[in-house]
C-alpha positions as CSV (number, residue, x, y, z in Angstrom):
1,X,-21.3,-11.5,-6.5
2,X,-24.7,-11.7,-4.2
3,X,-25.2,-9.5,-1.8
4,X,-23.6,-10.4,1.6
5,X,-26.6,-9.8,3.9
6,X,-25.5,-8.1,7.2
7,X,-28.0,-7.7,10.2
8,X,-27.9,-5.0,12.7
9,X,-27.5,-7.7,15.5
10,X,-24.3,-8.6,13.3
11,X,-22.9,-5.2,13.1
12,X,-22.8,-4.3,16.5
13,X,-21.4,-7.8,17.8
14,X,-17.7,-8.0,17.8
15,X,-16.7,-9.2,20.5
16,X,-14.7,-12.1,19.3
17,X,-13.3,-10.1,16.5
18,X,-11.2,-7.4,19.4
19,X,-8.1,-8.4,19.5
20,X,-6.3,-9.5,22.8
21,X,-4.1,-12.3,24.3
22,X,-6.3,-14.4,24.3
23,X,-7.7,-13.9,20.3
24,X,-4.6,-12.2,18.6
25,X,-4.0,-11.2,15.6
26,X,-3.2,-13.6,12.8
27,X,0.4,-14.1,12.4
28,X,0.5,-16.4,8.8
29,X,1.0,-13.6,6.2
30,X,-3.2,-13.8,5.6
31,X,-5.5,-10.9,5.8
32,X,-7.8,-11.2,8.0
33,X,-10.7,-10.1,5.5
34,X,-13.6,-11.3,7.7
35,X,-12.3,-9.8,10.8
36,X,-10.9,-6.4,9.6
37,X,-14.8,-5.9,7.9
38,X,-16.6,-7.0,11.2
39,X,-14.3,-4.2,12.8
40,X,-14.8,-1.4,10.3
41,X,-18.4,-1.7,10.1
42,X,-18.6,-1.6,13.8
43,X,-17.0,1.8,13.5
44,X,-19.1,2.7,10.7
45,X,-21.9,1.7,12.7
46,X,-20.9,3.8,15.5
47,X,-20.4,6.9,13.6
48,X,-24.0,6.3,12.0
49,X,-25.8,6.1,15.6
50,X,-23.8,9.1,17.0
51,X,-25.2,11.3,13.9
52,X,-28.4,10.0,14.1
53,X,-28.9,10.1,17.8
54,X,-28.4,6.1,18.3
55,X,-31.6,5.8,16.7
56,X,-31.9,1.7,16.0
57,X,-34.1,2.2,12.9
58,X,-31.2,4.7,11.1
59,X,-29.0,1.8,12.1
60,X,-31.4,-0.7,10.2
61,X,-31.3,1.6,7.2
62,X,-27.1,1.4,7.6
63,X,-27.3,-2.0,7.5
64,X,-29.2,-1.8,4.7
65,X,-26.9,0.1,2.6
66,X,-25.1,-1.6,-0.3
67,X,-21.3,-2.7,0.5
68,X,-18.2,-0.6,-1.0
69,X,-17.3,-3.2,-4.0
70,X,-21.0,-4.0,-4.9
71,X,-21.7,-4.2,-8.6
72,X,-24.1,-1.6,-7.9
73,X,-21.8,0.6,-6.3
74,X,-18.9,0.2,-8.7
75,X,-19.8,-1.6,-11.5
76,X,-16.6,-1.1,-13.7
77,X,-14.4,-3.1,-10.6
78,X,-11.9,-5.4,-12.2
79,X,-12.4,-8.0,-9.6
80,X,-9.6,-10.0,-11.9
81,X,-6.5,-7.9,-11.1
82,X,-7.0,-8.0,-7.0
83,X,-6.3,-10.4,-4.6
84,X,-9.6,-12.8,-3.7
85,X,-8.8,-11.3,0.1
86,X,-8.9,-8.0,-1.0
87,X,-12.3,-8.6,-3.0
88,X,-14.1,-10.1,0.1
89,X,-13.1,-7.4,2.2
90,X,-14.4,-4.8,-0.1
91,X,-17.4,-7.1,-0.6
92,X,-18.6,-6.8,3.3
93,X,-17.7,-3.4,4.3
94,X,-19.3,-0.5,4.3
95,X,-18.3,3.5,2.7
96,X,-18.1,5.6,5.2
97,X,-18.4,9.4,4.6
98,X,-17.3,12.4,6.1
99,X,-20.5,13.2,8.1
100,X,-19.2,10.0,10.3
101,X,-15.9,10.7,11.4
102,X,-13.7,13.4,11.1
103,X,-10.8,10.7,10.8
104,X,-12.7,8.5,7.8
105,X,-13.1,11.0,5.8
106,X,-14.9,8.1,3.0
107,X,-13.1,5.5,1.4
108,X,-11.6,5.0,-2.0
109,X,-9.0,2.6,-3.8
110,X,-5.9,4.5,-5.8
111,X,-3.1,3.3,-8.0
112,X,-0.3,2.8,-5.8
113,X,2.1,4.4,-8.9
114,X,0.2,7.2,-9.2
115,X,0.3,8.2,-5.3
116,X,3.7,6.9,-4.6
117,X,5.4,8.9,-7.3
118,X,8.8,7.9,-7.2
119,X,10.8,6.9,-10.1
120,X,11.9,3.4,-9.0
121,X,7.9,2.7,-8.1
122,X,7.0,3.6,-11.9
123,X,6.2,-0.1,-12.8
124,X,3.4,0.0,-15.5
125,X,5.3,-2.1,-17.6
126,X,5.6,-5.3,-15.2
127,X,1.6,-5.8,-15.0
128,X,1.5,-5.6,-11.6
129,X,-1.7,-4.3,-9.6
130,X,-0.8,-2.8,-6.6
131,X,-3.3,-0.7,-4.9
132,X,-3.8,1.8,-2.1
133,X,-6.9,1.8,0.3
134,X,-7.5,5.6,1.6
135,X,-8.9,6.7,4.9
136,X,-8.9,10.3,5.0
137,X,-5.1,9.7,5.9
138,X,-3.0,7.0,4.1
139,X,-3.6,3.2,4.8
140,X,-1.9,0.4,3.0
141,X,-3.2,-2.9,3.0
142,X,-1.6,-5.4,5.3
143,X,-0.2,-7.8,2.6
144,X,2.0,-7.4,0.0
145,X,4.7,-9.9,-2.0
146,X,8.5,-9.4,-2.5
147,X,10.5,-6.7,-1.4
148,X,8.8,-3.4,0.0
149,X,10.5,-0.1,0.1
150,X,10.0,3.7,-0.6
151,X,5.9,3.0,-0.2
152,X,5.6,0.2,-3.0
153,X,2.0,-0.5,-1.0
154,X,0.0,-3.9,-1.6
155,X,1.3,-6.0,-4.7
156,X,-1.0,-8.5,-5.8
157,X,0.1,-11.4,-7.1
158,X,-0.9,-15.2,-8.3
159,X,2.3,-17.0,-6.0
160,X,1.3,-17.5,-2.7
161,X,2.1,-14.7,0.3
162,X,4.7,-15.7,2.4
163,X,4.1,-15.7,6.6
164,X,4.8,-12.2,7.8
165,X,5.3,-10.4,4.5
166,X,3.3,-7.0,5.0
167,X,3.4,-3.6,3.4
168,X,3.7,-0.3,5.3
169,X,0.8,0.5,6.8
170,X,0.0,3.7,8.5
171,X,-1.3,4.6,12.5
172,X,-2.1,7.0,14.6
173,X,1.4,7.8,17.0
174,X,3.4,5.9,14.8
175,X,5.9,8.7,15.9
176,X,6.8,7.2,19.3
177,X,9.3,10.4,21.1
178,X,11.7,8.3,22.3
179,X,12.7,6.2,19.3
180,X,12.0,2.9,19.0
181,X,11.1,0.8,16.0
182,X,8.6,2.3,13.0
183,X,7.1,-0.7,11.8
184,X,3.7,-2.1,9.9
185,X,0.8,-2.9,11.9
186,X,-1.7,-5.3,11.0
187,X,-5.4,-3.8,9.8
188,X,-7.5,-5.9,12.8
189,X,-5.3,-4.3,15.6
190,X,-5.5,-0.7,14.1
191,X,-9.5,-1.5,14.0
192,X,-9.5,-2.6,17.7
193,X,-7.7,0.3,18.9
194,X,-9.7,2.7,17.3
195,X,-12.9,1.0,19.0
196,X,-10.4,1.0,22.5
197,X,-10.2,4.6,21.6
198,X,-13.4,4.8,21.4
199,X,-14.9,3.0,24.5
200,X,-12.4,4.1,27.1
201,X,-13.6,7.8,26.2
202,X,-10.2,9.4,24.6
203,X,-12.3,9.8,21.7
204,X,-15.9,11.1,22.1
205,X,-18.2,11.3,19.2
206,X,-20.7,13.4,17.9
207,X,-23.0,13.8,15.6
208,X,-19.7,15.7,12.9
209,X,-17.7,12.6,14.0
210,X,-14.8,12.8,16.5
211,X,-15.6,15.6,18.6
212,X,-12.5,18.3,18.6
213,X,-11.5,17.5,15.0
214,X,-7.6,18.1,14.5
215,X,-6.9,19.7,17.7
216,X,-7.7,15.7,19.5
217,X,-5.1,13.8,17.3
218,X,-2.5,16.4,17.5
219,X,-2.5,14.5,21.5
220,X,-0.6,11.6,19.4
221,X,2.2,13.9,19.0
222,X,2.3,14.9,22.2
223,X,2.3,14.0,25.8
224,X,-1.0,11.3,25.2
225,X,0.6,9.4,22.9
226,X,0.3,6.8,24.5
227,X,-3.2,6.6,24.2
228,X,-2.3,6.6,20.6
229,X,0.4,4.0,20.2
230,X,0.1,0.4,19.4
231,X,3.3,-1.9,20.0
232,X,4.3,-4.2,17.2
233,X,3.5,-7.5,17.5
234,X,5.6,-8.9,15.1
């Protein structure tokens, strides 16, 4: 696939992808590839200036940088066995690495039966690909076919993906104290919230990432989880 050129203009403008009331999240069942990259390169992006001093020119040079799924970057991806949403996510974002954030500690794609080892989830037989995507701390794509349980992750498939099907996907004071329901959470709103995080000032960042390191999110298990906590909207 050609490059996907991204400008530094583009990178830092997002306002229409934040998610709100008055731009939600998408509620069909389709990932939101184009959104979810606009937001996770912002981050990136954020991360980069921090530990370059908000120098514009290192910026230029991020946006520069070749995309996660290039050919040049991975040349043995099997483009074949993943979902075309899937691709064009990986297509448009960029790695980040630990020197950004403490809490992306880099990015990398794992068999979901290999990290989900439970007998019922050992299915190398059926020929299905079903994948992982890893930041630092486990996060499974928003999309997923048939029945989930026990961590099956995303399944990739050829039928279409029914309205509101997700897998389980992982966030920051998931653990609300006083019950409540544990559900998925859709990839653009975990983005936003990070940026919210971000921008209100519960996160500051330096140039090793988010300053504090573990001592800041052990707050989501504590009295400021709030800060931390994203209702479900679905």
């Amino acid at each position: 696939m050609p490059p996907i050129n991204i400008t530094v203009e583009q990178l830092l403008d997002i306002e229409d992808a934040l998610v709100s009331d008055e731009n939600p999240a998408r509620d069909d069942g389709v990932f939101d590839y184009e959104r979810c990259a606009r937001l996770h390169n912002y981050l990136v992006a954020y991360g980069w200036m921090a530990l370059h001093g908000r120098d514009t020119p290192d910026l230029t040079a991020l946006a520069e940088e070749k995309r996660f799924f290039s050919d040049e970057w991975n040349p043995d991806a099997d483009r074949d066995i993943l979902d075309p949403s899937l691709n064009a996510w990986l297509d448009r974002i960029y790695d980040p690495t630990h020197e950004l954030f403490f809490w992306v500690g880099g990015l990398s794609m794992e068999s979901c039966d290999e990290t989900f080892q439970f007998d019922e989830n050992d299915r190398e037989d059926e020929e299905i690909a079903r994948f992982i995507v890893i930041y630092r701390f486990r996060l499974v794509l928003p999309f997923a076919l048939g029945n989930i349980s026990h961590g099956d992750g995303a399944r990739v498939s050829d039928g279409p993906i029914p309205p509101g099907t997700f897998a389980y996907l992982f966030q920051h004071g998931c653990h609300h104290p006083f019950g409540g329901e544990h559900r998925s959470q859709r990839m653009e709103r975990l983005f936003d919230h990070w940026t919210e995080l971000i921008e209100s000032g519960v996160w500051k960042v330096g140039k090793e990432g988010v300053e504090g390191g573990i001592e800041t999110f052990r707050d989501a298990d504590s009295g400021a989880w709030r800060d931390y906590w994203i209702p479900p909207d679905w």
